[in-house]
C-alpha positions as CSV (number, residue, x, y, z in Angstrom):
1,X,-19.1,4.6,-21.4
2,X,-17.6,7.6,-19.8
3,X,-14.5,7.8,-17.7
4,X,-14.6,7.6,-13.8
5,X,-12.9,9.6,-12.0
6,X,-11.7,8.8,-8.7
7,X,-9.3,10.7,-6.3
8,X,-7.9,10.3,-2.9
9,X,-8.9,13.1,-0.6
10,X,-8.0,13.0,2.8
11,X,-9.7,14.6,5.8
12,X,-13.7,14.4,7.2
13,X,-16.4,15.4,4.9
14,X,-19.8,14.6,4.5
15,X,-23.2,14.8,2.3
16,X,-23.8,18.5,1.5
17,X,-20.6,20.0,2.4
18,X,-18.9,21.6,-0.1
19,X,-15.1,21.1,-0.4
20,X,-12.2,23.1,-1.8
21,X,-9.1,21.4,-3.2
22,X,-5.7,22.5,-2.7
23,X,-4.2,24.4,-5.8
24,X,-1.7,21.3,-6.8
25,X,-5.0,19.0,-7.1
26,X,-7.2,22.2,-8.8
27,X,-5.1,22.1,-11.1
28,X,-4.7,18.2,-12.0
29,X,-8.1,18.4,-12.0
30,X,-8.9,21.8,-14.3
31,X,-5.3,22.1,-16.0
32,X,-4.1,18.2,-16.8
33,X,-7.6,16.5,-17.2
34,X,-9.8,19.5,-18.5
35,X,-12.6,18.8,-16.0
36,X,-15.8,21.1,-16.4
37,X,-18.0,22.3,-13.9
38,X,-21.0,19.7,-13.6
39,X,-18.2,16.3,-13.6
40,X,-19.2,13.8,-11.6
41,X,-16.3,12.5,-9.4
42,X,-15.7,9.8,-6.5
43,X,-13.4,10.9,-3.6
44,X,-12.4,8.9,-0.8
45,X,-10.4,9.5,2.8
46,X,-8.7,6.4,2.9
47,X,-10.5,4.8,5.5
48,X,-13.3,2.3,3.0
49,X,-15.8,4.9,3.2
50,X,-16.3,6.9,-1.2
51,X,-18.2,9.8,-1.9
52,X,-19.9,10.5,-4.7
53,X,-19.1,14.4,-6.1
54,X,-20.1,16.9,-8.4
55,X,-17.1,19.7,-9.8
56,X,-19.0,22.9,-9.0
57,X,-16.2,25.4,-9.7
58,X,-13.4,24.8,-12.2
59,X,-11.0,26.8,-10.3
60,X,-7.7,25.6,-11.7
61,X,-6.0,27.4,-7.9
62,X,-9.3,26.7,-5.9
63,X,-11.2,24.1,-7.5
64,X,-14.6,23.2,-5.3
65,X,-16.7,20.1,-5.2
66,X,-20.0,19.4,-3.9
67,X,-20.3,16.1,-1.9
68,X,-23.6,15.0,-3.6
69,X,-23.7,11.6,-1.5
70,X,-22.0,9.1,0.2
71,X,-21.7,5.4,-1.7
72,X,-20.0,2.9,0.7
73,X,-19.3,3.7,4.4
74,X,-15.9,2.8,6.5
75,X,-16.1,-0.3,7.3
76,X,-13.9,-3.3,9.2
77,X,-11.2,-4.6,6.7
78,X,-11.0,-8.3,6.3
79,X,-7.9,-10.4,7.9
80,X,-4.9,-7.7,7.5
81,X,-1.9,-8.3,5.5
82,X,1.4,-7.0,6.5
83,X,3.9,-6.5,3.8
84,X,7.5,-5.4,5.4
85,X,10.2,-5.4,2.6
86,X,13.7,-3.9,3.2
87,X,14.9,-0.7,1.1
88,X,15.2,-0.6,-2.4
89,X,16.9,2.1,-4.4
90,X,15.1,4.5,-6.8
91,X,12.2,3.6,-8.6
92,X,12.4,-0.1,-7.6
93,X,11.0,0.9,-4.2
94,X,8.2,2.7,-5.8
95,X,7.2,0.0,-7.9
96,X,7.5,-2.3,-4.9
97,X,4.5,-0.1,-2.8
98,X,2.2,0.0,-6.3
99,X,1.9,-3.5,-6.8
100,X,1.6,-4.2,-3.2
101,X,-1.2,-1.7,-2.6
102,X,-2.9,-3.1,-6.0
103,X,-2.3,-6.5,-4.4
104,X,-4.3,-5.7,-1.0
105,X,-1.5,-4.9,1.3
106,X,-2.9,-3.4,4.5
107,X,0.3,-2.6,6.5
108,X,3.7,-1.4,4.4
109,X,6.5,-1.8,6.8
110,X,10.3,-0.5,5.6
111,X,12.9,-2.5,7.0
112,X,16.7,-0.5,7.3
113,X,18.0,-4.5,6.3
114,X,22.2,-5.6,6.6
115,X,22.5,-5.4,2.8
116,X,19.9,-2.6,1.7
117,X,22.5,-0.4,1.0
118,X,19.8,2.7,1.4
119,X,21.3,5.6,3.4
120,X,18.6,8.5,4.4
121,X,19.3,11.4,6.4
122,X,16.3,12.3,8.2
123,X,15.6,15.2,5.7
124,X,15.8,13.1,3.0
125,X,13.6,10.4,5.0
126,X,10.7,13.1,5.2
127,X,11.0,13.7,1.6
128,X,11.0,10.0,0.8
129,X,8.4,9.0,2.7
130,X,6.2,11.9,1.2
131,X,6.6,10.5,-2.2
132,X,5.9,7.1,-1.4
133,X,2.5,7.9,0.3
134,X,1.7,9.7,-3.0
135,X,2.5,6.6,-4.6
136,X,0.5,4.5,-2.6
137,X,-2.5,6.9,-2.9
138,X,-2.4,7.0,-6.6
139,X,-2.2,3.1,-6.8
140,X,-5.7,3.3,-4.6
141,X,-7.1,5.4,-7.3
142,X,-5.8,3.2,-10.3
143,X,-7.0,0.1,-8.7
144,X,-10.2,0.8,-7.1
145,X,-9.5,0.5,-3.8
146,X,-11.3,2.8,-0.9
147,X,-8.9,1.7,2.1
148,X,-5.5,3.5,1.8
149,X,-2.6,0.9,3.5
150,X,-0.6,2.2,6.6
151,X,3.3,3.3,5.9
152,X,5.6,3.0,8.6
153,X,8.8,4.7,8.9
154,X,12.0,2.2,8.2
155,X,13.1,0.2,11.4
156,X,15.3,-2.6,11.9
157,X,14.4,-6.0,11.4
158,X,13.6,-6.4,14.9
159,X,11.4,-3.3,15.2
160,X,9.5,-4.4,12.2
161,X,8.5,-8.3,13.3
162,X,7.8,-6.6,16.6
163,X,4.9,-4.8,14.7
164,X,3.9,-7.2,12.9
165,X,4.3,-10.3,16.1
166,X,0.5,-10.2,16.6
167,X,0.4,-11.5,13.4
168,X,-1.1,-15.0,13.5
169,X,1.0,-16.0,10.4
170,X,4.8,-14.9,10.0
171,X,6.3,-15.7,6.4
172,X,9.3,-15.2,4.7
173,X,10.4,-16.0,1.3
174,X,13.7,-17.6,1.3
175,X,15.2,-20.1,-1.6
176,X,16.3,-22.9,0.9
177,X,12.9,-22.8,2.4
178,X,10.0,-25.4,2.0
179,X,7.0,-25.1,-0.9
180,X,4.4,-22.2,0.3
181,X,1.3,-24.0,0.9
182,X,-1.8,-24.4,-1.2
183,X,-3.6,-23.2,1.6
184,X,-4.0,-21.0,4.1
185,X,-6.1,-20.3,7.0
186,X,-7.9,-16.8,6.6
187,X,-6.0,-14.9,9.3
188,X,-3.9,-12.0,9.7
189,X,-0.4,-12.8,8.0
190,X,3.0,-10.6,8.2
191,X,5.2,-11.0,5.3
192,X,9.2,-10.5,5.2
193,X,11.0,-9.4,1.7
194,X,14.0,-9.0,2.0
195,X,16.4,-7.0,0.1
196,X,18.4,-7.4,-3.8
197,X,21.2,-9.9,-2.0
198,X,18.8,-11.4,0.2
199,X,19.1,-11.3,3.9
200,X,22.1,-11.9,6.1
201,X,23.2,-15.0,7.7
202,X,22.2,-13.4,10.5
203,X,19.5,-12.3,9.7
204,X,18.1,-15.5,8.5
205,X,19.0,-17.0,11.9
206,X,17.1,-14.4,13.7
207,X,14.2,-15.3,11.8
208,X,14.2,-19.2,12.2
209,X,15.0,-18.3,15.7
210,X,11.5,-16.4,16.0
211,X,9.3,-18.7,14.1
212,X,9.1,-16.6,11.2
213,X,8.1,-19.7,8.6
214,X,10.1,-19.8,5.8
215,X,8.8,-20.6,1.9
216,X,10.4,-21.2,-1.3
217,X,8.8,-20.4,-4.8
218,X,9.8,-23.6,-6.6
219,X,13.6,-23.1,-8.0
220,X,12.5,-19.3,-9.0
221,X,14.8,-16.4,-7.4
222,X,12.6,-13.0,-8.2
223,X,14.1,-9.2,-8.0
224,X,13.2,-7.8,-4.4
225,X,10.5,-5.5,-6.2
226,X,8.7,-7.8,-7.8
227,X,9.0,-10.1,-4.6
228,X,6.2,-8.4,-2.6
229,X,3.8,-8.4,-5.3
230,X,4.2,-12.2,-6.5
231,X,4.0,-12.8,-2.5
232,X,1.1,-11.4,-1.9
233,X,-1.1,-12.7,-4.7
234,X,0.1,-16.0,-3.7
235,X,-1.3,-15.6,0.1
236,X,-4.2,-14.1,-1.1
237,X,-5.0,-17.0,-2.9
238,X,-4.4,-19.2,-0.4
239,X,-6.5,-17.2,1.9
240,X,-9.1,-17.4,-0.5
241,X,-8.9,-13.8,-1.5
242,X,-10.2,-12.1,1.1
243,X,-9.3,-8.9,0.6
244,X,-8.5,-6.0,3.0
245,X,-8.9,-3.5,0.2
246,X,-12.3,-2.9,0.2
C-alpha cells in the first residue's frame, strides 16, 4: 500500500488552481521526503474541508501543486471541546497540545495559573505560540484530522472560564473531587488542567464558587501533560465519541 501524504496548508484554494509552497515546506517535501513530480498528496486549510493534489514541480525553493479535486467540504463540527490547561515547561507543553489535538480538542486555552511557574516576555510569547501551532498542525496531519483546534493566547484563570462559560458542561480534574461519570450528555464541555502542583487554594475556591464540577480519577494523580489527554478520551467516551475532529 503506498504512503499517504497529508499536509496542512493554510489559506483559500480550490479545484484547478495551482499552488506554490513556501521554500521551508518545498523543501520538506523535495529535500526530507524525496517527493517526485506526479505524487499524489492531500492538503487541508484547517477548517474540515481536504483536497486532493498532484506535485507538479519538484522545486525544492518553489515547490508547486495542482489541486486536482476537493474530497470532503468544511463542515459544522460536532459538540466543541474546550481543553484549557495552565503552562507547562519545555517539551511537556508540547506533548500536552499533541495528544490533545489527537484526542479531538476543539478549543486549546493557556491559562498563566498561581503555580505554573512559566515566565514569557511578550517576544518570547510570539515565538512560543509559533511553535505550538506547528505542533498542533503536525499532530492534524499524524492523526487524520481536517479541522485544526483554536489556540488562545495565555490568560488568567478568570479570562479563560470566561471563554469557555458558554460551555454547557464545566469540568475540572481535582483528587478530592467525586468519580467522573459514566456518562455524559453530548454537549459542548470546557475542561480545566491545571498545572504540575495542582491549583491554588484559591484557585480551587474560585472554581467551586463558579460551578466548575469537579471529578476525581479513582486514587490516580497523573503529570499535568498527560492530564489533558487521559481527560479528554474519558469525556469523549462518555459523550459517546462524538468527535469535533472531523
Amino acid at each position: 500500500m503506498s504512503r499517504q501524504y497529508r499536509f496542512f496548508l493554510p489559506g483559500d484554494y480550490d479545484v484547478g488552481t495551482t499552488l506554490t509552497l513556501d521554500s521551508e515546506r518545498s523543501s520538506y517535501l523535495c529535500r526530507v521526503l524525496r517527493l517526485r513530480e506526479g505524487t499524489s498528496l492531500e492538503i487541508f486549510p484547517g477548517d474540515g474541508s481536504a483536497f486532493g493534489c498532484r506535485l507538479v514541480d519538484a522545486n525544492p525553493r518553489r515547490a508547486q501543486l495542482h489541486v486536482a479535486h476537493q474530497e470532503t467540504s468544511a463542515k459544522s463540527s460536532g459538540p466543541s471541546l474546550h481543553l484549557a490547561i495552565a503552562l507547562l515547561k519545555g517539551s511537556a507543553m508540547d506533548r500536552a497540545l499533541q495528544q490533545a489535538t489527537e484526542l479531538g480538542a476543539s478549543h486549546l486555552h493557556l491559562i498563566r495559573a498561581q503555580r505554573s511557574n512559566v515566565p514569557l516576555t511578550s517576544d518570547r510569547l510570539d515565538s512560543k505560540l509559533l511553535h505550538w501551532e506547528r505542533i498542533i498542525a503536525s499532530a492534524c496531519e499524524q492523526s487524520g484530522r481536517r479541522s485544526v483546534p483554536k489556540l488562545q493566547a495565555p490568560g488568567t484563570l478568570a479570562e479563560v472560564w470566561a471563554a469557555m462559560a458558554p460551555c454547557p458542561l464545566l469540568i475540572a480534574f481535582e483528587p478530592e473531587g467525586e468519580t467522573l461519570p459514566m456518562t455524559l450528555s453530548p454537549e459542548p464541555c470546557g475542561i480545566f488542567i491545571g498545572p504540575e502542583g495542582g491549583w491554588s487554594e484559591d484557585e480551587r475556591a474560585w472554581l467551586s464558587e463558579k460551578s466548575v464540577n469537579q471529578y476525581r480519577l479513582g486514587n490516580t494523580i497523573l503529570r499535568s501533560e498527560t492530564m489533558p489527554a487521559v481527560a479528554l478520551a474519558l469525556i469523549q467516551h462518555a459523550q459517546g465519541w462524538r468527535s469535533p475532529s472531523a
